[in-house]
N, CA, C and O atoms as a Tripos MOL2 file, in Angstrom:
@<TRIPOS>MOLECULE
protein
  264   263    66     0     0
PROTEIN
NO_CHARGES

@<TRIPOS>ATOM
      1 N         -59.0900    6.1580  -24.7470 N.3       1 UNK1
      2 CA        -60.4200    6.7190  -24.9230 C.3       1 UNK1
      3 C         -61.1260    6.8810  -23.5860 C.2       1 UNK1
      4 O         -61.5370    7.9980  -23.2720 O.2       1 UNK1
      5 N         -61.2710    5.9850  -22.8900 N.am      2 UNK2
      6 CA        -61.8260    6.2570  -21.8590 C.3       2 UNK2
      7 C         -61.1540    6.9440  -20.4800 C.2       2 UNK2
      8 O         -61.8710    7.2090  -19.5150 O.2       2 UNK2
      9 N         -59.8880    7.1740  -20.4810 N.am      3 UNK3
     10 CA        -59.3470    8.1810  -19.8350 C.3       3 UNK3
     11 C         -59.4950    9.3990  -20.3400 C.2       3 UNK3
     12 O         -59.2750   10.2630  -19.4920 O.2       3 UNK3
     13 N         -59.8790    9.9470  -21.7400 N.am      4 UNK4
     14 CA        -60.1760   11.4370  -22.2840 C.3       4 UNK4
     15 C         -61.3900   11.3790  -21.3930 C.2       4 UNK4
     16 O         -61.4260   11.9060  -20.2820 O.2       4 UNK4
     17 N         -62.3990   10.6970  -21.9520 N.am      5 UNK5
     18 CA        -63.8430   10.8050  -21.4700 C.3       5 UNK5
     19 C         -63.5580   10.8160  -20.2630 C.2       5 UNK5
     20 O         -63.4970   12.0450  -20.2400 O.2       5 UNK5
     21 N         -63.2820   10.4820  -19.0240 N.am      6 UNK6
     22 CA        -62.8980   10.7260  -17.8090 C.3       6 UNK6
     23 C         -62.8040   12.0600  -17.8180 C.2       6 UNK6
     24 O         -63.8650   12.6120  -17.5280 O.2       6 UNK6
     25 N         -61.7560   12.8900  -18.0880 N.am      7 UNK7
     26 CA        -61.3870   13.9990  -17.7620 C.3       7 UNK7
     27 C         -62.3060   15.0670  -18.4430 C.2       7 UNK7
     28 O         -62.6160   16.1070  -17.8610 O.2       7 UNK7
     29 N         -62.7250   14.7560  -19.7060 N.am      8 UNK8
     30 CA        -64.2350   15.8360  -20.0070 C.3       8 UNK8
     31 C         -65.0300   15.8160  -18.7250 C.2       8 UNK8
     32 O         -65.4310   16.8540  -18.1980 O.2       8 UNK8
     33 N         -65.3000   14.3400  -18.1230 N.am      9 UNK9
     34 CA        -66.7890   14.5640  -17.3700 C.3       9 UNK9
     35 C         -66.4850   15.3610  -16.4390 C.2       9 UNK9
     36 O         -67.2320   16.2480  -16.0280 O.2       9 UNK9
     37 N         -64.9190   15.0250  -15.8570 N.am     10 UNK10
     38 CA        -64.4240   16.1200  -14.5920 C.3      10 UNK10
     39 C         -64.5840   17.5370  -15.2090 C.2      10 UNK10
     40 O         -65.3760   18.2550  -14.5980 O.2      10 UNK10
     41 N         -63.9550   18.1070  -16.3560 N.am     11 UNK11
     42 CA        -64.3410   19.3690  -16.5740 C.3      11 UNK11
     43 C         -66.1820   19.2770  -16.7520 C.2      11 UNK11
     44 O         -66.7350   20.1780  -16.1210 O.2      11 UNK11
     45 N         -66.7840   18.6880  -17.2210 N.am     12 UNK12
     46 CA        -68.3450   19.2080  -16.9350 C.3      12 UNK12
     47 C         -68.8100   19.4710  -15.7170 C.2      12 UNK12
     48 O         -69.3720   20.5350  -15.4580 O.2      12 UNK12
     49 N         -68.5700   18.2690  -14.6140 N.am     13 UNK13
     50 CA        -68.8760   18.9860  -13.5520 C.3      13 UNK13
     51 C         -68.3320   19.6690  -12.7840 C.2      13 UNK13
     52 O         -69.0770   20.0440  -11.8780 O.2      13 UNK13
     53 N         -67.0830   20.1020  -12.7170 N.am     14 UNK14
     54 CA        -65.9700   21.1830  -12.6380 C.3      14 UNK14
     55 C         -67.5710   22.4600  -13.0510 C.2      14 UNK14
     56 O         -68.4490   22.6070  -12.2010 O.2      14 UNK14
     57 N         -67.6260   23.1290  -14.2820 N.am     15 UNK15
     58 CA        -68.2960   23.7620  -14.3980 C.3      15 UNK15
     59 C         -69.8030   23.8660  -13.9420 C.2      15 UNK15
     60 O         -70.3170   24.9330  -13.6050 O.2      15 UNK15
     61 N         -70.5840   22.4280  -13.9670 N.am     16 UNK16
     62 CA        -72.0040   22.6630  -13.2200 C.3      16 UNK16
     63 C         -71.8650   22.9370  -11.9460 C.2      16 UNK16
     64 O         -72.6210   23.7030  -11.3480 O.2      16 UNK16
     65 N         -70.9980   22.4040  -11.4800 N.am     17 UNK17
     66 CA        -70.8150   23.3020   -9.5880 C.3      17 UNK17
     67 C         -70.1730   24.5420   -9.5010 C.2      17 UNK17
     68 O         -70.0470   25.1070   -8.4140 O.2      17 UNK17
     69 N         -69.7030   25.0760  -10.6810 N.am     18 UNK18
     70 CA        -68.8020   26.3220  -10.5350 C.3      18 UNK18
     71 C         -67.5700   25.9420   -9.6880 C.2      18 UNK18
     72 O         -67.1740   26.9370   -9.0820 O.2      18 UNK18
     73 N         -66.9110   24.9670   -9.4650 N.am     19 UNK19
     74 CA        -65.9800   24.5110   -9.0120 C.3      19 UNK19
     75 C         -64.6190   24.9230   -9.4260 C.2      19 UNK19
     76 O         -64.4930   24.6130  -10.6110 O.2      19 UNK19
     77 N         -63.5550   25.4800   -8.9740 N.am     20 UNK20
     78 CA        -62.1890   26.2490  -10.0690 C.3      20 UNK20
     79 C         -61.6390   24.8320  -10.3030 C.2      20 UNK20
     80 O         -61.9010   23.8130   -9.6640 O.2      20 UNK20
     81 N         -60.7730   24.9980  -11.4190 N.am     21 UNK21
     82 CA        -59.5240   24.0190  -11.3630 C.3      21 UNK21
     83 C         -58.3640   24.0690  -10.7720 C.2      21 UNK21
     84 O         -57.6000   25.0320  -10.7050 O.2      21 UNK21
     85 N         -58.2080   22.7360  -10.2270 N.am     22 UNK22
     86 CA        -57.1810   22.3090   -8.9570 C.3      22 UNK22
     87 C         -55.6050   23.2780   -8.9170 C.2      22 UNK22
     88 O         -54.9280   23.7410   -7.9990 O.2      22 UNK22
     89 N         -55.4950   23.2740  -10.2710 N.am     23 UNK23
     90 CA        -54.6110   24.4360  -10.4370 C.3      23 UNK23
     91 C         -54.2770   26.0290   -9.4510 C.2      23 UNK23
     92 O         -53.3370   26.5230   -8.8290 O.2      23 UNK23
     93 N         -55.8760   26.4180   -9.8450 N.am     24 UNK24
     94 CA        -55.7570   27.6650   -9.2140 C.3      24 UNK24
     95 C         -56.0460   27.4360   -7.9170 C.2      24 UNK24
     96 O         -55.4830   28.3450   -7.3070 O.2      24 UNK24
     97 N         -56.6960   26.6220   -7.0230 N.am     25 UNK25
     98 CA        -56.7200   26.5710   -5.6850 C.3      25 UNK25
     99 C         -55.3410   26.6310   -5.3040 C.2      25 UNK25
    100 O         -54.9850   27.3920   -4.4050 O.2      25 UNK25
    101 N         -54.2280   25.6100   -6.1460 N.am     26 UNK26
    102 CA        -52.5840   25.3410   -5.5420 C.3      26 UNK26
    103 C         -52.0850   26.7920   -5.5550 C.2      26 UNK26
    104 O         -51.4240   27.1040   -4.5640 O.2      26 UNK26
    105 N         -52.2660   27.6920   -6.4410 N.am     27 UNK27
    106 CA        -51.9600   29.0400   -6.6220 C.3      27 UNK27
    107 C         -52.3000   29.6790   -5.9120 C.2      27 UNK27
    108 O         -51.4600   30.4500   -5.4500 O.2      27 UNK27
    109 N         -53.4160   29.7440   -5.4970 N.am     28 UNK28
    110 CA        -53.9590   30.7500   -3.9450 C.3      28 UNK28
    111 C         -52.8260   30.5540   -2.9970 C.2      28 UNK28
    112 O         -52.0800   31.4980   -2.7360 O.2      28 UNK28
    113 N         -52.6280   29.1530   -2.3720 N.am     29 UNK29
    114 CA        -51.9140   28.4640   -1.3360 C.3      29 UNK29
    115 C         -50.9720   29.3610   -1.1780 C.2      29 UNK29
    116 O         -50.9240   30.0990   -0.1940 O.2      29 UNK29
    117 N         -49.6890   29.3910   -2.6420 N.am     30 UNK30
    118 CA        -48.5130   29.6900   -2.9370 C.3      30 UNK30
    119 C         -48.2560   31.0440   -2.8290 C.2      30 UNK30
    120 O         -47.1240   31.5280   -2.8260 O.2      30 UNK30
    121 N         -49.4260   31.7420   -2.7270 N.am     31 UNK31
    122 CA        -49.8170   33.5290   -2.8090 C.3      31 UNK31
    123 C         -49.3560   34.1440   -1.7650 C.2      31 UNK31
    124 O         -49.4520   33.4510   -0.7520 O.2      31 UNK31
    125 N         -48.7750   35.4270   -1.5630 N.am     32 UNK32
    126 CA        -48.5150   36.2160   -0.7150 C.3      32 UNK32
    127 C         -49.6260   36.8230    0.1980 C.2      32 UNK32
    128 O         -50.4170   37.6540   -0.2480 O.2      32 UNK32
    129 N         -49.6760   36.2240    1.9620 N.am     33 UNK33
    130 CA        -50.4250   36.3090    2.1990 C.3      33 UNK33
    131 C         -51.5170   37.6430    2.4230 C.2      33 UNK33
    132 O         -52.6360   37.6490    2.9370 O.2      33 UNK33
    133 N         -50.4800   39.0810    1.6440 N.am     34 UNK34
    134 CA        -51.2140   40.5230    2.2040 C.3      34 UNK34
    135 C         -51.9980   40.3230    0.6010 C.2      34 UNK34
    136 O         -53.1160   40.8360    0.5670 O.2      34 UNK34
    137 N         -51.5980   39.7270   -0.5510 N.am     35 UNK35
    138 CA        -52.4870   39.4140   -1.4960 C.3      35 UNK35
    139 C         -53.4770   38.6820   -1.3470 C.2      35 UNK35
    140 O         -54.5600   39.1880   -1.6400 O.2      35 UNK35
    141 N         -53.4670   37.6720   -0.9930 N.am     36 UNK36
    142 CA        -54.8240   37.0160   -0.6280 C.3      36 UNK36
    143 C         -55.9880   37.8620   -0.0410 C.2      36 UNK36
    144 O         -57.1890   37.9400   -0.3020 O.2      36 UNK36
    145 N         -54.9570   38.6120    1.0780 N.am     37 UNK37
    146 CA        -56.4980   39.3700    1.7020 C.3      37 UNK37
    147 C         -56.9090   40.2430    1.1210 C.2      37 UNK37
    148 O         -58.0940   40.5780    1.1180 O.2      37 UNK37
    149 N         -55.7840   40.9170    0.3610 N.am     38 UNK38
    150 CA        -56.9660   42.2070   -1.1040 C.3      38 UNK38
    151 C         -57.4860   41.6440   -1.8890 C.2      38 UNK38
    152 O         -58.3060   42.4590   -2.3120 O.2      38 UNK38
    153 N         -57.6260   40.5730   -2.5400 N.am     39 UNK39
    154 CA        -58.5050   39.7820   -3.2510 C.3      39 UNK39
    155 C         -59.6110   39.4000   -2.5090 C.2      39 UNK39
    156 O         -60.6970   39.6930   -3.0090 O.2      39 UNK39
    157 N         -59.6160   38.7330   -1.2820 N.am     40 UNK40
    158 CA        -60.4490   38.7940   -0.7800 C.3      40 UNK40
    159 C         -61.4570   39.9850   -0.3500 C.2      40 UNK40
    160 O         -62.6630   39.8870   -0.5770 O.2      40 UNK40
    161 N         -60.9190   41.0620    0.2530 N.am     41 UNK41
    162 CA        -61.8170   42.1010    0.3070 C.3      41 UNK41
    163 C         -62.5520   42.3190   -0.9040 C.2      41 UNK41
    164 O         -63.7260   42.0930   -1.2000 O.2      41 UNK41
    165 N         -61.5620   42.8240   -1.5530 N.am     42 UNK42
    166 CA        -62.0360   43.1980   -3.1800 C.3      42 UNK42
    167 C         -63.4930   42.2840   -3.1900 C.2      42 UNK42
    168 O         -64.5990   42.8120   -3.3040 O.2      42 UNK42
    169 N         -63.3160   41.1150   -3.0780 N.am     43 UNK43
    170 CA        -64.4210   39.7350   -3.4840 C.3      43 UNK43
    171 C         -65.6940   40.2630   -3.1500 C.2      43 UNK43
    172 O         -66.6580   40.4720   -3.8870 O.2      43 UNK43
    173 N         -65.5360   40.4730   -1.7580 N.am     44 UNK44
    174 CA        -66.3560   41.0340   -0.1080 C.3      44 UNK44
    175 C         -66.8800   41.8970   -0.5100 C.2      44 UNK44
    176 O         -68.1000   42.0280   -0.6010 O.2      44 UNK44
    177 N         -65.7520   42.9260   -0.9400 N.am     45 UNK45
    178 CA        -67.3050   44.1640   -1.5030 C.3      45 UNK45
    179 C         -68.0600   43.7290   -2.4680 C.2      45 UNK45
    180 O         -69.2730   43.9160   -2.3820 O.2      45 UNK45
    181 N         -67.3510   42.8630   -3.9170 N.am     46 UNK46
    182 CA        -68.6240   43.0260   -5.1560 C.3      46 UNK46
    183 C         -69.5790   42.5030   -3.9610 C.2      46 UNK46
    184 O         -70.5060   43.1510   -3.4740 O.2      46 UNK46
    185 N         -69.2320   41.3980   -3.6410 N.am     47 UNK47
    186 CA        -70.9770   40.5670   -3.3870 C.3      47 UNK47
    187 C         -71.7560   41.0860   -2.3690 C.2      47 UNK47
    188 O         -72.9190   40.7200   -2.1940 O.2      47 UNK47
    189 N         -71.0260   42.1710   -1.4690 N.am     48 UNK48
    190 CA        -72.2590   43.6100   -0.8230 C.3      48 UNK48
    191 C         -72.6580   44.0190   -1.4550 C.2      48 UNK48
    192 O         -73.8740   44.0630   -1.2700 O.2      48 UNK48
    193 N         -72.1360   44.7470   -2.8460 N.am     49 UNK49
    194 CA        -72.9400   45.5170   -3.0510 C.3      49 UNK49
    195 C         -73.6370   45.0250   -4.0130 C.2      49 UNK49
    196 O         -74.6920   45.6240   -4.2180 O.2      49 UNK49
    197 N         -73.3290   43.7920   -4.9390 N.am     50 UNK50
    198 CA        -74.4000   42.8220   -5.6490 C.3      50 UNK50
    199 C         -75.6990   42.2030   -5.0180 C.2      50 UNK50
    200 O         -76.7440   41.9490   -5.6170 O.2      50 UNK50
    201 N         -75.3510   41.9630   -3.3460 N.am     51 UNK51
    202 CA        -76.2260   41.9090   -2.4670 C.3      51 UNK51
    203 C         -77.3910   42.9720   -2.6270 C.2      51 UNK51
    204 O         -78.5800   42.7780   -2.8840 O.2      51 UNK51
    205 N         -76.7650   44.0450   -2.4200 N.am     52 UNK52
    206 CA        -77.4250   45.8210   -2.3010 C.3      52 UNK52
    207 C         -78.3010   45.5790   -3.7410 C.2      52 UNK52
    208 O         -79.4860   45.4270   -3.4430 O.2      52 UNK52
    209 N         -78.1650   45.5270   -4.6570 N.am     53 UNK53
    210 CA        -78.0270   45.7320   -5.8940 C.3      53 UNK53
    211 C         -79.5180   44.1420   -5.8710 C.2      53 UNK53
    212 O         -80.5660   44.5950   -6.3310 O.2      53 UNK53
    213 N         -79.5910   43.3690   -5.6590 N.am     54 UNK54
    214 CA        -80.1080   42.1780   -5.3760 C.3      54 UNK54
    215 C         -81.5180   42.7700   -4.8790 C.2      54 UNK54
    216 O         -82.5450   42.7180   -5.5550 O.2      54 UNK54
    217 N         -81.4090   43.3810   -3.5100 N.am     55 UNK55
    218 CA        -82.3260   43.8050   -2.6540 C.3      55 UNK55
    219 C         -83.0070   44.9800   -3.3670 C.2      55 UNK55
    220 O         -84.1740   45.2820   -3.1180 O.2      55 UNK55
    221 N         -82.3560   45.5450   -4.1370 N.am     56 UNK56
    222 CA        -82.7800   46.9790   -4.6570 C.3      56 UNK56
    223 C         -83.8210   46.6980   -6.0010 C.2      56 UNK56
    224 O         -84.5210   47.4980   -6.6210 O.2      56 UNK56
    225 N         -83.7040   45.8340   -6.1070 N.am     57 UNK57
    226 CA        -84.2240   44.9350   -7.4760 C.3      57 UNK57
    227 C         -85.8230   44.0750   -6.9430 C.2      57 UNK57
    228 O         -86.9580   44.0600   -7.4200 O.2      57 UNK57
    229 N         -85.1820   43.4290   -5.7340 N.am     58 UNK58
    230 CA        -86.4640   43.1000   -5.7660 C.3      58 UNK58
    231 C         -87.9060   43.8980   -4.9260 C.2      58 UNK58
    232 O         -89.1120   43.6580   -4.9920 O.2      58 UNK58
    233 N         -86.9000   45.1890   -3.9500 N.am     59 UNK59
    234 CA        -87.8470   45.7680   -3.8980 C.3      59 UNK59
    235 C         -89.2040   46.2290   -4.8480 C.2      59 UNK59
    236 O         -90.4040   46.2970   -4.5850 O.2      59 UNK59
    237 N         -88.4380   46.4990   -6.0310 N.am     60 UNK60
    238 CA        -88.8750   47.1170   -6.7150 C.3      60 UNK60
    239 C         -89.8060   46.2160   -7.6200 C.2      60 UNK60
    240 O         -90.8630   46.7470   -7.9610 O.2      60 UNK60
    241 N         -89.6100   45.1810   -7.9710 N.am     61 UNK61
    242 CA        -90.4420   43.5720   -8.1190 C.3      61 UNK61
    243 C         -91.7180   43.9530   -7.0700 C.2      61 UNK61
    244 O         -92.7750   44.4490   -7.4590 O.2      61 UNK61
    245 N         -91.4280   43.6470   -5.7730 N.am     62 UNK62
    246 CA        -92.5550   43.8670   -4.9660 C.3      62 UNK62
    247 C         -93.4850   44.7050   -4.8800 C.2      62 UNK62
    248 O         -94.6570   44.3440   -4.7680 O.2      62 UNK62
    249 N         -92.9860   46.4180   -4.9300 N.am     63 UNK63
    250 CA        -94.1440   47.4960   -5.2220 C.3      63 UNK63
    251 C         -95.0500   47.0850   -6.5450 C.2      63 UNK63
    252 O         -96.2700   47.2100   -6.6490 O.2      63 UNK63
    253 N         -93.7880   46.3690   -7.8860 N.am     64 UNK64
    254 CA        -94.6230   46.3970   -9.2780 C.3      64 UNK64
    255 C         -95.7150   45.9160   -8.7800 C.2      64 UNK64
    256 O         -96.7670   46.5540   -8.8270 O.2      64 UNK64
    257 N         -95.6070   44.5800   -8.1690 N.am     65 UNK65
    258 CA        -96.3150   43.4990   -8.0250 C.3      65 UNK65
    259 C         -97.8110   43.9420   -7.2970 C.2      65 UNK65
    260 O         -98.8890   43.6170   -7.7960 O.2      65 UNK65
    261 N         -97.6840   44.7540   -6.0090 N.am     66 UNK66
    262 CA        -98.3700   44.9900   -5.4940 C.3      66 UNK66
    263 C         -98.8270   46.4820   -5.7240 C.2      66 UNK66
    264 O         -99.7670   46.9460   -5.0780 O.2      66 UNK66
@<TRIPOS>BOND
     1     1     2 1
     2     2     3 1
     3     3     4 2
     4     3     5 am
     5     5     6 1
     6     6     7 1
     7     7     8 2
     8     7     9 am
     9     9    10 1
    10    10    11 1
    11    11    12 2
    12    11    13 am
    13    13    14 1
    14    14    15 1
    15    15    16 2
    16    15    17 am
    17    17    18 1
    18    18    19 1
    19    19    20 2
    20    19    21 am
    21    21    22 1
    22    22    23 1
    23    23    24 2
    24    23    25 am
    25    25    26 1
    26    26    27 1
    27    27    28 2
    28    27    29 am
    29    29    30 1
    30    30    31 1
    31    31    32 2
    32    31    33 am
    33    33    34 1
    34    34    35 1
    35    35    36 2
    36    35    37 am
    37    37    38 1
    38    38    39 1
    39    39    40 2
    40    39    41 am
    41    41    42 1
    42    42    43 1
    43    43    44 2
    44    43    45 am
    45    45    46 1
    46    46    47 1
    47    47    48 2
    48    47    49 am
    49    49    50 1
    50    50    51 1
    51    51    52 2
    52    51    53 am
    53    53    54 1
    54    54    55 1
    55    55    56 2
    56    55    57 am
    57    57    58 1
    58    58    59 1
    59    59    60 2
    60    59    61 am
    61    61    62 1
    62    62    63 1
    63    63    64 2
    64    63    65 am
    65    65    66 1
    66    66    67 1
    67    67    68 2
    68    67    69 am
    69    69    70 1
    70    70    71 1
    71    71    72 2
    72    71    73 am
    73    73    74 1
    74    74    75 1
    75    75    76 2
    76    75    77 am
    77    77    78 1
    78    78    79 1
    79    79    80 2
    80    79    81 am
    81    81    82 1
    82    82    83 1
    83    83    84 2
    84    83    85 am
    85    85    86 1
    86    86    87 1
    87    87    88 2
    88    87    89 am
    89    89    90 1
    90    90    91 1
    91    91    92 2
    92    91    93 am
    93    93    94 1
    94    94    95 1
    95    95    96 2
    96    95    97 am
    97    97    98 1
    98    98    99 1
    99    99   100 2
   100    99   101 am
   101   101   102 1
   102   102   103 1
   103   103   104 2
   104   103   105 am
   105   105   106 1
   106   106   107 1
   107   107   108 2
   108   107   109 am
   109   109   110 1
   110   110   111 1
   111   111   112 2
   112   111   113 am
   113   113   114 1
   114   114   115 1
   115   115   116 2
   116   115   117 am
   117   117   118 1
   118   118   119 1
   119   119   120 2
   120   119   121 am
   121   121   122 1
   122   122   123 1
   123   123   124 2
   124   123   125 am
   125   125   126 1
   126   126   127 1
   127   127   128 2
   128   127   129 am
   129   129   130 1
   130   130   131 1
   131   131   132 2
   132   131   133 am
   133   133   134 1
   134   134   135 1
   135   135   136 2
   136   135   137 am
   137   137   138 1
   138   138   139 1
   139   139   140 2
   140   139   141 am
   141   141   142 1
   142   142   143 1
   143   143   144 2
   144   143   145 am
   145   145   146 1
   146   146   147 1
   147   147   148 2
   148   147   149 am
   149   149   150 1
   150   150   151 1
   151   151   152 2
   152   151   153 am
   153   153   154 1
   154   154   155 1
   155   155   156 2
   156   155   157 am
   157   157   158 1
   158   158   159 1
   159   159   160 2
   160   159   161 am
   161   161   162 1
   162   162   163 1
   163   163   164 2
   164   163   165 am
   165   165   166 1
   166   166   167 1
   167   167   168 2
   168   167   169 am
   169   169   170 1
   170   170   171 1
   171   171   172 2
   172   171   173 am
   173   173   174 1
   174   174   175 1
   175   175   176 2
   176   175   177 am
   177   177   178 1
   178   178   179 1
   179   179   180 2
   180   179   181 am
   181   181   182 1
   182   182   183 1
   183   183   184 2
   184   183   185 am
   185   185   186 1
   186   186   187 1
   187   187   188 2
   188   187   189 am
   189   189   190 1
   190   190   191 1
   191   191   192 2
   192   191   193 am
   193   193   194 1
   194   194   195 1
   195   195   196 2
   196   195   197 am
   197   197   198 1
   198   198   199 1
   199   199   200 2
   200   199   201 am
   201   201   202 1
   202   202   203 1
   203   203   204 2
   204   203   205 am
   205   205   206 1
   206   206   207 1
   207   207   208 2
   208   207   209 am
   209   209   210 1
   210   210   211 1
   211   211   212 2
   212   211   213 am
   213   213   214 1
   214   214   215 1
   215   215   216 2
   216   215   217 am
   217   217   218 1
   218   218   219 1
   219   219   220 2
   220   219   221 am
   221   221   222 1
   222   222   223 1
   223   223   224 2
   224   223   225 am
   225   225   226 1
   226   226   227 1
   227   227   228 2
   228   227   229 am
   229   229   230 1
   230   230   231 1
   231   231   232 2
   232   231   233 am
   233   233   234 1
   234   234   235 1
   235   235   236 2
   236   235   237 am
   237   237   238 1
   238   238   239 1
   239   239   240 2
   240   239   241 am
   241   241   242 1
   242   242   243 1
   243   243   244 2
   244   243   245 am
   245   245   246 1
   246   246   247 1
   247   247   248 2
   248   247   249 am
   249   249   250 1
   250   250   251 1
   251   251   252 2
   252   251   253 am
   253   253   254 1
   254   254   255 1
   255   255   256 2
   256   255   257 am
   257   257   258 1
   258   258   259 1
   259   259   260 2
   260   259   261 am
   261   261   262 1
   262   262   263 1
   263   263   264 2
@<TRIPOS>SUBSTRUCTURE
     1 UNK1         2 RESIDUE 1 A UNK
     2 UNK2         6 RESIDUE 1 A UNK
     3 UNK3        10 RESIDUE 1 A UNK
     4 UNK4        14 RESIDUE 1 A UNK
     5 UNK5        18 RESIDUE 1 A UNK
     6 UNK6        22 RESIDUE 1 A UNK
     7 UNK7        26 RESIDUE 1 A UNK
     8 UNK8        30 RESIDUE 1 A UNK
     9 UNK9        34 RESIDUE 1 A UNK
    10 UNK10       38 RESIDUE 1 A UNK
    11 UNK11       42 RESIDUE 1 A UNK
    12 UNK12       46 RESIDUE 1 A UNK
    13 UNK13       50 RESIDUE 1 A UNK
    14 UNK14       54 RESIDUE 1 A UNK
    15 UNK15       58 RESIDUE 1 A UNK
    16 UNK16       62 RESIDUE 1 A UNK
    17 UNK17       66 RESIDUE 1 A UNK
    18 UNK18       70 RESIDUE 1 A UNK
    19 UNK19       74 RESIDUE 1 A UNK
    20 UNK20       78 RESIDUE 1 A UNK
    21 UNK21       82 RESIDUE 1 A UNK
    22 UNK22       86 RESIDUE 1 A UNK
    23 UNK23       90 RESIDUE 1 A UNK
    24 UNK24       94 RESIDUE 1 A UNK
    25 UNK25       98 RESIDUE 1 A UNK
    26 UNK26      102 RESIDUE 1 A UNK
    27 UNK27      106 RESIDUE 1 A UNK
    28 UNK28      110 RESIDUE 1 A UNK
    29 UNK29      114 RESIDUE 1 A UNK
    30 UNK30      118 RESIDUE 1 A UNK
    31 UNK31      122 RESIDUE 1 A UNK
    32 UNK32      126 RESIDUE 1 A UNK
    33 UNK33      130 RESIDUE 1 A UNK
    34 UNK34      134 RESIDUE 1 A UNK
    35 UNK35      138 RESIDUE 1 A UNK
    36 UNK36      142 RESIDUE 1 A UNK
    37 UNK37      146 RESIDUE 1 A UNK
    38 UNK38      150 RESIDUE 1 A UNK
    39 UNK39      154 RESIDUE 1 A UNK
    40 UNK40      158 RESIDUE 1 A UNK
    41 UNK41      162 RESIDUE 1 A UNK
    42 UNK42      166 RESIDUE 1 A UNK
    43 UNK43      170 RESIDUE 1 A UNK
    44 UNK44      174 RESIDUE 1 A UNK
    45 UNK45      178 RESIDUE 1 A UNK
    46 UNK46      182 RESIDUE 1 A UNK
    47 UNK47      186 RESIDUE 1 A UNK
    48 UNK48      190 RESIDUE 1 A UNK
    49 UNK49      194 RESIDUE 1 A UNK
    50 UNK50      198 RESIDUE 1 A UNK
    51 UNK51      202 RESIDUE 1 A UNK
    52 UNK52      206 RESIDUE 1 A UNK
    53 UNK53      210 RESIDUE 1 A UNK
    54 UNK54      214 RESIDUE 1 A UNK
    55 UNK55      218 RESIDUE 1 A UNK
    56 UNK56      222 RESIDUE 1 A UNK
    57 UNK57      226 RESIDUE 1 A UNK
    58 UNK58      230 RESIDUE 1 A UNK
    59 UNK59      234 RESIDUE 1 A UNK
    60 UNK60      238 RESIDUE 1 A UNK
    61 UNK61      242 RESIDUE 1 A UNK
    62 UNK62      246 RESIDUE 1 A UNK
    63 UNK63      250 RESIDUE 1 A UNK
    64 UNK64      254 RESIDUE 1 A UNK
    65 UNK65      258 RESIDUE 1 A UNK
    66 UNK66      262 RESIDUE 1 A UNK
């Protein structure tokens, strides 16, 4: 019993930090390294242009506002 409960609390805070499971970090490792870096780019752009997309939003917050 108290080794289940152990491993729930690790998956809870696994998820409140957004933390992956140990699993998939070992899987990155094992990855071909010209894959890693298109995943990575790939990554690089969403969060520019979610960035973009971020900024574009709150401009527009600010004029409402003012």
């Amino acid at each position: 019993m108290g080794v289940e409960k152990a491993l729930d609390s690790k998956k809870v805070l696994q998820a409140v930090n957004l933390s992956p499971d140990e699993s998939i970090v070992e899987k990155l490792t094992e990855m071909h390294p010209m894959r890693q870096i298109t995943y990575a780019s790939i990554l690089q752009v969403v969060v520019l242009f979610s960035m973009f997309g971020c900024m574009a939003i709150n401009e527009q917050i600010i004029t409402y506002v003012l």
